[in-house]
BADRENNU-139936 format. One record per residue (C-alpha): x, z, y; residue number from 1. Coordinates in nm, 2 decimals, padded with zeros to 4 digits, always signed. Last residue first. Example, Ala and Ser with C-alpha at 12.3 -4.5 7.8 and 13.67 -1.06 7.14 Angstrom:
<nodes>
{u=+01.37&w=+00.71&v=-00.11&k=2}
{u=+01.23&w=+00.78&v=-00.45&k=1}
</nodes>
This chain:
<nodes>
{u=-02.73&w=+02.68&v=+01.33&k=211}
{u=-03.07&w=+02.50&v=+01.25&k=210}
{u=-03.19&w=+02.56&v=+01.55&k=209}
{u=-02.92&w=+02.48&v=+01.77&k=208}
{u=-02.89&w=+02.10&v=+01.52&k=207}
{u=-02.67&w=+02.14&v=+01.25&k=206}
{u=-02.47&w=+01.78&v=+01.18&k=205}
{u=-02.49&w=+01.66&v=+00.82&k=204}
{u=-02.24&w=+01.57&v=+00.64&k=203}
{u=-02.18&w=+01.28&v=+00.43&k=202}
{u=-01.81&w=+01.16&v=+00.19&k=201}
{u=-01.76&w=+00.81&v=+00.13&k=200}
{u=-01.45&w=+00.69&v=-00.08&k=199}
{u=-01.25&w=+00.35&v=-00.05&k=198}
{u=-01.03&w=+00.15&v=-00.34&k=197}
{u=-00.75&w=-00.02&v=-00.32&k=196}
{u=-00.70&w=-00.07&v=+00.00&k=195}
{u=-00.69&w=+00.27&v=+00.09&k=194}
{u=-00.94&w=+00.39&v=+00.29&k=193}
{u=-01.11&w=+00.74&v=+00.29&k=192}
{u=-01.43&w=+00.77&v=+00.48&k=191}
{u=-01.62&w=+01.03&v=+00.67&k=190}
{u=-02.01&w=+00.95&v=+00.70&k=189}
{u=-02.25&w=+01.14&v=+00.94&k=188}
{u=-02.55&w=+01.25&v=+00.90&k=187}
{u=-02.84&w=+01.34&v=+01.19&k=186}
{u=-03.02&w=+01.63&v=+01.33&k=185}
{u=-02.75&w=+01.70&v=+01.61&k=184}
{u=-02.59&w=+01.36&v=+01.71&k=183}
{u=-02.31&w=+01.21&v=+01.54&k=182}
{u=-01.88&w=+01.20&v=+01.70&k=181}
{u=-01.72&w=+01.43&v=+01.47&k=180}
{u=-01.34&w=+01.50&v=+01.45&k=179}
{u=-01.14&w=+01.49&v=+01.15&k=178}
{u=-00.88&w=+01.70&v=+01.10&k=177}
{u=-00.60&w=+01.66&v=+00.80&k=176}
{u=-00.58&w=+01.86&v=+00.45&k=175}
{u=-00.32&w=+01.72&v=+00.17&k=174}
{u=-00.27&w=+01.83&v=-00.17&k=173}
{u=+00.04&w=+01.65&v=-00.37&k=172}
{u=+00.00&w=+01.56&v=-00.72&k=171}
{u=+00.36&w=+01.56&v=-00.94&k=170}
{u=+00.46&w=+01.38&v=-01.21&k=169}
{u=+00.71&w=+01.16&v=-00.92&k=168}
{u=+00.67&w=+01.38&v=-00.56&k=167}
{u=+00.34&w=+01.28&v=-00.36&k=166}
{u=+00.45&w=+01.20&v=+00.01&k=165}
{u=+00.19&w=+01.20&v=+00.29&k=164}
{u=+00.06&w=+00.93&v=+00.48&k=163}
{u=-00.26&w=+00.96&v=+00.75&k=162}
{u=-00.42&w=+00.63&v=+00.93&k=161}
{u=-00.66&w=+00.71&v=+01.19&k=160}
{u=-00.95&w=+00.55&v=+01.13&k=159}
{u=-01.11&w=+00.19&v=+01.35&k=158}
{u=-01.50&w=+00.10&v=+01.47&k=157}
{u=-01.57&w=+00.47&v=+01.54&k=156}
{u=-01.90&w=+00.58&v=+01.40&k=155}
{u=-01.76&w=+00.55&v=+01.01&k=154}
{u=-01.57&w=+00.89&v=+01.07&k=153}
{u=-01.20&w=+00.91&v=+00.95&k=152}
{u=-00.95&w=+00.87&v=+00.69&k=151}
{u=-00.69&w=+00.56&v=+00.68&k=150}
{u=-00.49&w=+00.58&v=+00.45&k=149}
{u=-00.13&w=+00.62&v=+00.30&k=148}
{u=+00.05&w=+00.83&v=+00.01&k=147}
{u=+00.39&w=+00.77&v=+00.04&k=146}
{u=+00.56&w=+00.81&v=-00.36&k=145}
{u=+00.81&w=+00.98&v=-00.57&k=144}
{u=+00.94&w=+00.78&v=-00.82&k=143}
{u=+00.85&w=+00.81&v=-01.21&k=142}
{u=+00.50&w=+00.76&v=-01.18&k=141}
{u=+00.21&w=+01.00&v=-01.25&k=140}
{u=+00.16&w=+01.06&v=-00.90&k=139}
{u=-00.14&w=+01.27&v=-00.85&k=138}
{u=-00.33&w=+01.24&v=-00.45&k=137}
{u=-00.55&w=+01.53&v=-00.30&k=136}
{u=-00.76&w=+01.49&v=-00.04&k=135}
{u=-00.91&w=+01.80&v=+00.15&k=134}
{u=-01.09&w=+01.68&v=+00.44&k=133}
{u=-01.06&w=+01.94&v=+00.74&k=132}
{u=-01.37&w=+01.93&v=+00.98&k=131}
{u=-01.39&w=+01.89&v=+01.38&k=130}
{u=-01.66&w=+02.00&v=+01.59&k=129}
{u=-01.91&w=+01.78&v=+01.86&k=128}
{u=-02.20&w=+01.90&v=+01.67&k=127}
{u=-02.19&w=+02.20&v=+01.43&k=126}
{u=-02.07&w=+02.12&v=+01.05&k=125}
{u=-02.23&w=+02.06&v=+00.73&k=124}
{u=-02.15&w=+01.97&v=+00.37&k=123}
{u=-01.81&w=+02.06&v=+00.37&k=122}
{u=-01.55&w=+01.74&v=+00.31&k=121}
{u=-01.35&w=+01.73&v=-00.02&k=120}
{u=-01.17&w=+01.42&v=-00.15&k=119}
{u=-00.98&w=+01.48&v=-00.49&k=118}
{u=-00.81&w=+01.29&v=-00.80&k=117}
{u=-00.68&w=+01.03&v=-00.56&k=116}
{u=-00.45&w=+00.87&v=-00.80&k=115}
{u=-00.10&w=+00.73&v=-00.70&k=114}
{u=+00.12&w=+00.55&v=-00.96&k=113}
{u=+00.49&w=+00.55&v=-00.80&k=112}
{u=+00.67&w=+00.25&v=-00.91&k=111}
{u=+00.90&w=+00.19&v=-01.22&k=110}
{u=+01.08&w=-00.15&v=-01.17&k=109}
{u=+01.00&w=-00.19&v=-00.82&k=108}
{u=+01.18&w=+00.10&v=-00.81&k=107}
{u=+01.44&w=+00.05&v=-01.00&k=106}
{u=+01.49&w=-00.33&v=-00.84&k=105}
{u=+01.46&w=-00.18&v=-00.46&k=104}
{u=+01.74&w=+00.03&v=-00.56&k=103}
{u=+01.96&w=-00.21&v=-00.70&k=102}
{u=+01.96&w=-00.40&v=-00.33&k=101}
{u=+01.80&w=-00.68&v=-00.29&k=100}
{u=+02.03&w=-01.01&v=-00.23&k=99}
{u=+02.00&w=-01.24&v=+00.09&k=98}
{u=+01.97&w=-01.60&v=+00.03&k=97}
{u=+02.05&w=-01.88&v=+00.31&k=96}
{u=+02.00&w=-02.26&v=+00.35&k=95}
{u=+01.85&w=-02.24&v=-00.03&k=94}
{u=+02.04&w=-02.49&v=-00.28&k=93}
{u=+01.79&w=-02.55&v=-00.56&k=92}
{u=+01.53&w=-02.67&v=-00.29&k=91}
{u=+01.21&w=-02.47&v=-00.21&k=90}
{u=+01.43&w=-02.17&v=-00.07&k=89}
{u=+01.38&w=-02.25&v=+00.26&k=88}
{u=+01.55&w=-01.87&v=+00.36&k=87}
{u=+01.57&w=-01.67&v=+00.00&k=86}
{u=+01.52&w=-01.32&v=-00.04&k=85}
{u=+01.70&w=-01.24&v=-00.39&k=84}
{u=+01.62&w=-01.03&v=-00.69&k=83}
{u=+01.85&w=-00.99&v=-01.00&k=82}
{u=+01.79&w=-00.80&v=-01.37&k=81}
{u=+01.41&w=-00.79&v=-01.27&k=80}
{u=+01.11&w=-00.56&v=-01.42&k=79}
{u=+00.83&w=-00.60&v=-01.17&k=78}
{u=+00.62&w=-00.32&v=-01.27&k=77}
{u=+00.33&w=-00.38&v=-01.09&k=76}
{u=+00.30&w=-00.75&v=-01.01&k=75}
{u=+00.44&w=-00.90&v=-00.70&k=74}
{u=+00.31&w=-00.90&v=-00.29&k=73}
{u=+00.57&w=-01.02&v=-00.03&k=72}
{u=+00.49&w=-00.84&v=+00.28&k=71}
{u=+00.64&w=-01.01&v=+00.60&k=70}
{u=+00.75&w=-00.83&v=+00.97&k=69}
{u=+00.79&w=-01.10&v=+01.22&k=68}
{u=+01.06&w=-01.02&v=+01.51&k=67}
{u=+01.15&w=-01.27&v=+01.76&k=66}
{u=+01.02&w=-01.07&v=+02.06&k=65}
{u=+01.11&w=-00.73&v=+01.92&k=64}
{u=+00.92&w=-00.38&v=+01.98&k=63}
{u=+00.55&w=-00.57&v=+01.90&k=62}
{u=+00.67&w=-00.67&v=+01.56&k=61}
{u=+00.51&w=-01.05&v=+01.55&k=60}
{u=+00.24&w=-01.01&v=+01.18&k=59}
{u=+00.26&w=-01.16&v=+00.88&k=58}
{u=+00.05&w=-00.93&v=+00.62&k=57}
{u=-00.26&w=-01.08&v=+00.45&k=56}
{u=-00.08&w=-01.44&v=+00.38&k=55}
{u=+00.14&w=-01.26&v=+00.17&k=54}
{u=+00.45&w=-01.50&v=+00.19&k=53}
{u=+00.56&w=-01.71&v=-00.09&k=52}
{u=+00.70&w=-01.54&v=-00.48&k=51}
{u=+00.95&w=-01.70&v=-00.68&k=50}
{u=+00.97&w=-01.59&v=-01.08&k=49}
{u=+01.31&w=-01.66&v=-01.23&k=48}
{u=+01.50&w=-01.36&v=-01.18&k=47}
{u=+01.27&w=-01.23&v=-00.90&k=46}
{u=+01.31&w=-01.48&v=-00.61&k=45}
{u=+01.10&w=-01.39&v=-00.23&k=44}
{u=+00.99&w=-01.63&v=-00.03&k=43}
{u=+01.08&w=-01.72&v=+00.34&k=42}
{u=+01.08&w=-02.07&v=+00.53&k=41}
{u=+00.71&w=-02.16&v=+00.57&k=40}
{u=+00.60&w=-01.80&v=+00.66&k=39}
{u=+00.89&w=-01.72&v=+00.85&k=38}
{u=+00.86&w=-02.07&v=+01.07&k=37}
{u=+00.50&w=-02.00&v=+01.15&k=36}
{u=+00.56&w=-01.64&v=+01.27&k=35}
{u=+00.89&w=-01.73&v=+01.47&k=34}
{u=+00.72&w=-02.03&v=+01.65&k=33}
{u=+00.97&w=-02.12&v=+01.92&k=32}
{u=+01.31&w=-02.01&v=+01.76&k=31}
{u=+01.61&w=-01.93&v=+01.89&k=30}
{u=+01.71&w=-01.59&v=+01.71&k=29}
{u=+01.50&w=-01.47&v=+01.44&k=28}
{u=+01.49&w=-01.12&v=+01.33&k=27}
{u=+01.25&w=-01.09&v=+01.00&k=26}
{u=+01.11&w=-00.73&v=+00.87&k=25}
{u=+01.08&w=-00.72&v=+00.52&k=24}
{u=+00.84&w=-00.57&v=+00.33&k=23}
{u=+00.79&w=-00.58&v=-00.09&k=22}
{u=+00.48&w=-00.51&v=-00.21&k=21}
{u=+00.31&w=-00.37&v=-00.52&k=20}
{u=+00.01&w=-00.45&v=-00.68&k=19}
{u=-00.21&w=-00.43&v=-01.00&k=18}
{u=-00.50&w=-00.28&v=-00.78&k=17}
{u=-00.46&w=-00.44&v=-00.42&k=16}
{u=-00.32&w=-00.23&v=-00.15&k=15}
{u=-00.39&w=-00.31&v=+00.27&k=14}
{u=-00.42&w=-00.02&v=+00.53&k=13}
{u=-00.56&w=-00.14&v=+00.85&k=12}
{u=-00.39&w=-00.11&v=+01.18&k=11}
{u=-00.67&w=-00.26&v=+01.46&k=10}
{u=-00.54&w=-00.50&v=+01.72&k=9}
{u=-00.34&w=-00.81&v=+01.58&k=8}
{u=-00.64&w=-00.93&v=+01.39&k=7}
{u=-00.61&w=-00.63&v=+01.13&k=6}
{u=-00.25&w=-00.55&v=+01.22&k=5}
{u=-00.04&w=-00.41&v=+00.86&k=4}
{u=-00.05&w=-00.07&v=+00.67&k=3}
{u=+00.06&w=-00.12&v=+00.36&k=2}
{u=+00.00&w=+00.00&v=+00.00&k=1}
</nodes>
């Protein structure tokens, strides 16, 4: 899981079951359409399977002018001997090819698995208040793990994102506020977002004279 520019302005969190991803962040120097030459240029060699650019994830990095970050999405694990980023690497002699280091290969190799095994919000809470979700997140992999989503109330058009590490055979229990934006007398939905999968949780704001 990712979290990547949904139409350049919201941060969404992206994670497909069966998935992992590698990122790279792309610094070009002298060209016009850094986005559209990345995308066309770039892919991603894993002994002999090649990978393209995750059309999902290309976005300009706001803090460089010819930056592009990239997500190259492969199987879950992606056991590989050699692995290579490759610049126009449609021909058998690429311009450029940049090795990955033996650590990215172990642990694409033998990923964290991350479960969410628990999401507790309290049935009701007073108007304008904040609540503490409980989420809790197992790892049964054998690498520790980043935990990320985005967790909030469905009246706001965009959630917070939250992350937390989960160690490897471990599960990790983490509590984070929300705050409430519904109307006395009414319900209102938290979710937890992350990619994979989403979870609704509803409470019900207390009126004065139901408090």
């Amino acid at each position: 899981m990712f979290v990547g520019l949904k139409a350049g302005v919201h941060p969404e969190v992206y994670g497909r079951p069966d998935t992992q991803y590698v990122i790279v962040d792309v610094l070009t120097d002298g060209v016009a359409k850094p986005t559209r030459t990345v995308r066309s240029a770039l892919s991603l060699s894993l002994d002999s399977s090649r990978y393209d650019v995750d059309e999902t994830f290309l976005t300009r990095n706001r803090t460089e002018e010819n930056a592009v970050s990239v997500a190259f999405a492969v199987p879950t694990f992606a056991t590989a001997t050699a692995g290579q980023l490759l610049w126009d690497g449609r021909t058998s002699s690429p311009d450029a090819a940049w090795t990955l280091p033996q650590a990215v290969l172990d642990v694409l190799a033998a990923p964290p698995e991350l479960t969410v095994s628990a999401f507790e919000v309290p049935n009701k809470a007073a108007q304008h208040s904040s609540i503490e979700p409980a989420i809790t997140v197992r790892n049964s992999g054998e690498n520790s793990g980043t935990f990320v989503a985005e967790l909030g109330s469905t009246q706001l058009s965009d959630q917070s994102e939250i992350r937390f590490d989960v160690p490897a055979g471990g599960r990790e229990t983490h509590i984070e506020p929300v705050s409430l934006y519904g109307s006395a007398g009414s319900d209102e939905t938290i979710i937890l977002d992350w990619g994979e999968e989403m979870l609704e949780r509803t409470l019900h704001i207390e009126s004065e004279t139901e408090g």
